[in-house]
C-alpha positions as CSV (number, residue, x, y, z in Angstrom):
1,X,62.0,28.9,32.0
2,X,62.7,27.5,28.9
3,X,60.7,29.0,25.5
4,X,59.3,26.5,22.9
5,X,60.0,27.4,19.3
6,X,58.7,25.7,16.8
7,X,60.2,23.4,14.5
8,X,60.8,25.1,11.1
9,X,58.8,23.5,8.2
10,X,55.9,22.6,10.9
11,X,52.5,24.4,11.7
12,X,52.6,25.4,15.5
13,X,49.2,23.8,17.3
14,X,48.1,26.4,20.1
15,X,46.4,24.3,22.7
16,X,42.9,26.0,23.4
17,X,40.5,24.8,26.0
18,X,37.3,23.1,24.7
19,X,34.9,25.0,25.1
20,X,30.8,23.9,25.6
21,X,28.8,23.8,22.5
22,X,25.8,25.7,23.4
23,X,22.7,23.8,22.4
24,X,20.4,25.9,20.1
25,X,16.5,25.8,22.1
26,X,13.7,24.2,19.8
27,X,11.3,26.8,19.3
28,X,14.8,29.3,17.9
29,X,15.3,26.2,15.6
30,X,12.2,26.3,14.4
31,X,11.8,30.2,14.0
32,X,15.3,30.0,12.2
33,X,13.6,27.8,9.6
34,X,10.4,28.6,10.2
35,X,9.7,28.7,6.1
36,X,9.9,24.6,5.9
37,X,7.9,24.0,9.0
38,X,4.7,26.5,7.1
39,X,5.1,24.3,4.1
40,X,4.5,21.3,7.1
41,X,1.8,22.7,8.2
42,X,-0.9,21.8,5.7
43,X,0.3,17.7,5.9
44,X,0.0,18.4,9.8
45,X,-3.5,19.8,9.8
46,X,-4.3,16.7,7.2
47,X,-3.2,14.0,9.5
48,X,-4.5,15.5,12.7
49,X,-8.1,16.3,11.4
50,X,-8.6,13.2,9.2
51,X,-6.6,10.5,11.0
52,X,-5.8,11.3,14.3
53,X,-8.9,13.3,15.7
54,X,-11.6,10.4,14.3
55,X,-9.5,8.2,16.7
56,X,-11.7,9.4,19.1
57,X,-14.5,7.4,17.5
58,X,-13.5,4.2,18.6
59,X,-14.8,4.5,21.4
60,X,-18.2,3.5,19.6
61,X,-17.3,-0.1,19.7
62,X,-17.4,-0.7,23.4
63,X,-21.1,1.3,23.4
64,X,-24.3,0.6,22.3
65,X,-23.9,3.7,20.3
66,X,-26.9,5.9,19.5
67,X,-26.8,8.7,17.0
68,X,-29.0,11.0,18.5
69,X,-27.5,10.6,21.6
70,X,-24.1,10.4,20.6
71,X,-20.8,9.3,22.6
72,X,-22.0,10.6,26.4
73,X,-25.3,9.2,26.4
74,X,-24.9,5.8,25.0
75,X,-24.3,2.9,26.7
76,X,-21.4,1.3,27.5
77,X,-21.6,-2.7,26.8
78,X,-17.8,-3.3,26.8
79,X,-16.7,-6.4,24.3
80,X,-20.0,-7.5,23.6
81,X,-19.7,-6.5,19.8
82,X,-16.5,-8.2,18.9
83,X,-18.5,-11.2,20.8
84,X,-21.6,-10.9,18.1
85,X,-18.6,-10.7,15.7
86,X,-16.7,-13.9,16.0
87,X,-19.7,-15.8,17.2
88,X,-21.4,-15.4,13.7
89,X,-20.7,-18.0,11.4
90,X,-20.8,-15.5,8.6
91,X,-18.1,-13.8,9.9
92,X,-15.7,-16.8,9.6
93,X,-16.6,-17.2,5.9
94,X,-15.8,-13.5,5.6
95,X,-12.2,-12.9,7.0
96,X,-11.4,-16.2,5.0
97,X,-12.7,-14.5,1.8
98,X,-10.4,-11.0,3.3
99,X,-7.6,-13.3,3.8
100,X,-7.5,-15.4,0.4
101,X,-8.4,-12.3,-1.7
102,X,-5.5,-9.9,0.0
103,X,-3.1,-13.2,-0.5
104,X,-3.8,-13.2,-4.3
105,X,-2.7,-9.5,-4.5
106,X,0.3,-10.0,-2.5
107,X,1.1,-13.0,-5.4
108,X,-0.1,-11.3,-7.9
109,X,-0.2,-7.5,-7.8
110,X,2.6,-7.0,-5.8
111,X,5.0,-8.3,-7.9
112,X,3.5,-6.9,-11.2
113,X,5.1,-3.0,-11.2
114,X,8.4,-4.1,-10.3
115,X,8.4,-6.3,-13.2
116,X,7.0,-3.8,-15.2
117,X,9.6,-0.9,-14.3
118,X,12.2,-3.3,-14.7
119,X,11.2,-3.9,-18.3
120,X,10.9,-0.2,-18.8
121,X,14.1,0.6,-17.7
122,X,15.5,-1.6,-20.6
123,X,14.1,0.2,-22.9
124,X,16.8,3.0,-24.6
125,X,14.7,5.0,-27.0
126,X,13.2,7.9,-24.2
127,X,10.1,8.6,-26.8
128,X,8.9,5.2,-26.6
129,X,9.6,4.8,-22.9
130,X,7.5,8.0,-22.2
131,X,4.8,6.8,-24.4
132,X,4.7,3.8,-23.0
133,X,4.5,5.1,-19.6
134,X,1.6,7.4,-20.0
135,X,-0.5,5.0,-21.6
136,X,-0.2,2.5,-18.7
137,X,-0.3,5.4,-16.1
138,X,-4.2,6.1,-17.4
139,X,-5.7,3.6,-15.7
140,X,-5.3,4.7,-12.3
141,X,-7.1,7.6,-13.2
142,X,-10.1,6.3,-13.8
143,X,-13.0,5.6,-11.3
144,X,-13.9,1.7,-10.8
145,X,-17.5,2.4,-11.8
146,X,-15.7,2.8,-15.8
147,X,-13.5,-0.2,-15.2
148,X,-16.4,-2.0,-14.3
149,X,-17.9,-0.7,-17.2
150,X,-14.9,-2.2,-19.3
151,X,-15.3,-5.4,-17.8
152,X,-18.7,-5.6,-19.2
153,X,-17.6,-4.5,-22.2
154,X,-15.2,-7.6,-22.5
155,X,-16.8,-10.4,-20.0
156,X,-20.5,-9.9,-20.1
157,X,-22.3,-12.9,-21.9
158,X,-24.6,-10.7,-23.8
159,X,-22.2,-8.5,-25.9
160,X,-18.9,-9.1,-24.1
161,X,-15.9,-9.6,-26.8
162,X,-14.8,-12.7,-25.1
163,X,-17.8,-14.6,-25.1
164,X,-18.0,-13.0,-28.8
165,X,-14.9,-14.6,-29.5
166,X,-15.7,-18.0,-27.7
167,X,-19.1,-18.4,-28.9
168,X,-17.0,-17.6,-32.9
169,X,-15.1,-20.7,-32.0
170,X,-17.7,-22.7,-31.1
171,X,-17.1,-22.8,-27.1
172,X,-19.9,-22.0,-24.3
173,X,-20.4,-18.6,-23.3
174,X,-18.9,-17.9,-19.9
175,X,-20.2,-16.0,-17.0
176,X,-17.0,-14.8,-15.6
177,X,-18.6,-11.1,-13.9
178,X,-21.4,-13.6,-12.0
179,X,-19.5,-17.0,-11.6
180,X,-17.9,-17.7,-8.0
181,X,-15.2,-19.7,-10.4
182,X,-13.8,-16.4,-11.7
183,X,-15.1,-13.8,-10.1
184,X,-11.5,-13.1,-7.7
185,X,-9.5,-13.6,-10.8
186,X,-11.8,-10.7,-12.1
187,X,-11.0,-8.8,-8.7
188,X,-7.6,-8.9,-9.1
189,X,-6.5,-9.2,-12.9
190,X,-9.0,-5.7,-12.9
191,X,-6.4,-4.1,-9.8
192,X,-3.3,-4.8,-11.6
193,X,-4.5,-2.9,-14.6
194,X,-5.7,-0.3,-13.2
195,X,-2.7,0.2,-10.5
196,X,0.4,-1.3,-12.1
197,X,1.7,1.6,-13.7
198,X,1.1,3.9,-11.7
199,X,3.0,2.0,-8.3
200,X,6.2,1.7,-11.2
201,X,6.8,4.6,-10.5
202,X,8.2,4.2,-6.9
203,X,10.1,1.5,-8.5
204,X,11.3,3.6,-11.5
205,X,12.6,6.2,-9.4
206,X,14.6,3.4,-7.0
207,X,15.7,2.0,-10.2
208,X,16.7,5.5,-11.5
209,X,19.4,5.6,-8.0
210,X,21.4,3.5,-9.5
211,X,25.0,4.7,-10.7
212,X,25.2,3.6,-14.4
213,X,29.3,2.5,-13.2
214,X,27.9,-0.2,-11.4
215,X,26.3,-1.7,-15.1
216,X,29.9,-0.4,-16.5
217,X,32.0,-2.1,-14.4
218,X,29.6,-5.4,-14.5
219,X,29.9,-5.3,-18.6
220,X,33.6,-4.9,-18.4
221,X,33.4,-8.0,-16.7
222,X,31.6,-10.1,-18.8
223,X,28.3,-9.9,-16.7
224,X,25.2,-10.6,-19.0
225,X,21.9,-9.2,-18.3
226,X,20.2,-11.5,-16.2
227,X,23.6,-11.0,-13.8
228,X,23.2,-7.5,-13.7
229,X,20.2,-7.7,-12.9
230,X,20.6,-10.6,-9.9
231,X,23.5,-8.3,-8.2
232,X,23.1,-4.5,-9.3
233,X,19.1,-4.2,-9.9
234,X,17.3,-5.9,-7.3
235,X,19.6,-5.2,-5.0
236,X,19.0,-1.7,-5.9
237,X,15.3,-2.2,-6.0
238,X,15.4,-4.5,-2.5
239,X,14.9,-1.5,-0.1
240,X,11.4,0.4,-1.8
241,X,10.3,-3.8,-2.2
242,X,11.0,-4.0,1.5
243,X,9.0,-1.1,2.5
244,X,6.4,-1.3,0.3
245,X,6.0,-5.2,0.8
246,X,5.7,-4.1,4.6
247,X,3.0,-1.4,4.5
248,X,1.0,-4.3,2.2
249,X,1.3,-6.6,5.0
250,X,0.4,-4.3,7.0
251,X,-2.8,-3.1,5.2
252,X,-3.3,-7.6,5.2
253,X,-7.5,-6.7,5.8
254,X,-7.5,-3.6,3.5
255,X,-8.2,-5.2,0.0
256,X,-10.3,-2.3,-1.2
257,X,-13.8,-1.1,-0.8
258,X,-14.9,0.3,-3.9
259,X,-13.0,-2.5,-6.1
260,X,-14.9,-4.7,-4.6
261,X,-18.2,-3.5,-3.9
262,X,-18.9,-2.4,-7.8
263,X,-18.2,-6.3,-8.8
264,X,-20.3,-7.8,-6.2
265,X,-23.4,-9.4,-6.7
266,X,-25.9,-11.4,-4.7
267,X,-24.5,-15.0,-6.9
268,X,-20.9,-14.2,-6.0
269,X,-21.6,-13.0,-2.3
270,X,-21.0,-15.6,-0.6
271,X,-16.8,-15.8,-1.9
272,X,-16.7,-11.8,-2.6
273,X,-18.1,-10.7,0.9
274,X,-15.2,-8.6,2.8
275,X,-14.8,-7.2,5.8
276,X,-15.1,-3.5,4.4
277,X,-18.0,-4.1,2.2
278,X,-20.1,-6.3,5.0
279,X,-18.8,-3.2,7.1
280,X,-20.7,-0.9,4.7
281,X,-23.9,-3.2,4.7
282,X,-24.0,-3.4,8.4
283,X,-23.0,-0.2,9.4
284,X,-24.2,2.2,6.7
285,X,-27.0,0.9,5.4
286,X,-28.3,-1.2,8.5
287,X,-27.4,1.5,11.0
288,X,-25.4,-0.8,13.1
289,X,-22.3,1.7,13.9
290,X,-20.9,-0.2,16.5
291,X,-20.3,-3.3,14.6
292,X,-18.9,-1.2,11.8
293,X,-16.7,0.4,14.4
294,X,-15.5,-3.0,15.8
295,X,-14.7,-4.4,12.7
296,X,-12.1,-1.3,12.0
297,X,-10.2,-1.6,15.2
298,X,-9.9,-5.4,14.9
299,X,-8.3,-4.8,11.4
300,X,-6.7,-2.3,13.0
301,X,-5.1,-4.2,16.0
302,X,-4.3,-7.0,13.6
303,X,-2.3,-4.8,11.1
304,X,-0.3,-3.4,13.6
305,X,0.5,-6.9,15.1
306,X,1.5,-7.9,11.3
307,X,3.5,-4.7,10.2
308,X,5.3,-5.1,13.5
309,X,6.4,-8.8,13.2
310,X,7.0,-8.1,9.8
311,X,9.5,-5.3,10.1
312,X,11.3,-7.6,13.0
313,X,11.3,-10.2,10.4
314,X,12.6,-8.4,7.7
315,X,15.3,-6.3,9.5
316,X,16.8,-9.7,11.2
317,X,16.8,-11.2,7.3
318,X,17.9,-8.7,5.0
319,X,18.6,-5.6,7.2
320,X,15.7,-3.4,6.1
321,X,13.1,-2.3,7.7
322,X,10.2,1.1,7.9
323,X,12.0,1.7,11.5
């Protein structure tokens, strides 16, 4: 039987047998790292008691649901409140207004703090940049009662300082808080103040992933600004746009309760009336819980139909998508 030497100059390979990896059992996984699932918990408990466990309450739209009886003793009536729903004319005029309002911030909104952190990430001097951020962060602190309060301020026709300024030049006061004309420009030029510096930051810190070679290597080859920004930044910036564009779609029937309930009045109703706020007038105020209940699993049904077309959409065109 001949020996094998090895070959000098050469590392001699023993040939082992594989052996199995043994797969490690979940519940040792999890004791092994047990401290980041405790941190988990508290997000867990959130989502189960305020999202998942009032899930149960849809069942209130397919009853004739009494509160003193609650969910076992009222009466089942199966569709017949999404049948009172899109059998009322009103209800027509109010997923238009929904619809035109939500398209406006899509437009408009949207597309404000990615501008907006791409304008702050030219600036060089940090103390200025810093400065500049915290001012426009402020806004989103503050309740809509006070930035309805500041709309007053500058749009009332009594002592607003535009009408002050038009009536000093000799125009007409106008009633832009009360005027159907105006009153969704209000709407929305009032949400992109408030929220546009404080959704940069999502963009800022996209914007921040960015190896500053890239921008080195672009200037060495003569690449101007607006080209660096075409192939390095939004390219950069096109996967949080992406996600973020998708959970707006997504949210298509969601244009916000309190922004637009503190603006509404009885002479802009009829083009400021939304699904959330009739929501609130039927189902808090009037008592009518079903309808209210209805009315948040339509939007709910329709969102998920959107986000998921949307994410097909958007992962066939440019490859990203939420999953």
């Amino acid at each position: 039987m001949r020996s094998e030497q090895a070959v000098p100059g050469t590392i001699a390979i023993q040939n082992t047998a594989s052996k199995p990896i043994k797969k490690e059992s979940f519940w040792k996984y999890v004791m092994k790292n047990h401290a980041l699932y405790v941190m988990l918990t508290p997000m867990i408990i959130f989502f189960l008691v305020f999202k998942y466990f009032p899930l149960l309450g849809s069942v209130i739209a397919f009853q004739d649901y009494n509160i003193f009886t609650g969910f076992t003793g009222s009466k089942w009536v199966g569709l017949q409140w999404f049948e009172v729903l899109f059998s009322n004319p009103q209800y027509v005029t109010i997923i238009k207004n929904t619809l035109v309002i939500s398209f406006y911030q899509i437009v408009f909104a949207f597309p404000a703090p990615i501008i907006l952190a791409c304008l702050l990430n030219e600036l060089r001097n940090v103390a200025f940049k810093r400065s500049i951020q915290t001012v426009i962060y402020l806004p989103h602190f503050l309740s809509w009662t006070l930035v309805y309060g500041l709309a007053y301020m500058m749009f009332s026709t009594q002592s607003g300082l535009v009408n002050t300024l038009l009536g000093s030049l000799g125009e007409p006061v106008v009633n832009f808080l009360d005027s159907t004309e105006y009153f969704r420009t209000v709407i929305v030029g009032a949400g992109v103040w408030k929220e546009m510096g404080w959704s940069a930051i999502i963009f800022l810190a996209a914007l921040s992933g960015i190896s500053p070679s890239l921008y080195e290597a672009a200037k060495m080859d003569g690449a101007n600004r607006w080209r660096q920004f075409m192939h390095i930044t939004f390219p950069g910036l096109l996967p949080a746009i992406v996600i973020l564009l998708l959970l707006k779609i997504g949210n298509v029937l969601d244009v916000g309760f309190e922004q637009i309930y503190i603006f509404l009045s009885p002479m802009t109703l009829e083009i400021g009336e939304v699904l959330d706020t009739y929501s609130y007038r039927a189902g808090i105020i009037n008592g009518q819980f079903s309808i209210t209940t209805a009315i948040g699993l339509f939007k709910s049904v329709i969102g998920f139909v959107l986000l998921v077309s949307a994410n097909r959409l958007s992962k066939a065109l440019t490859g990203e998508g939420l999953y």
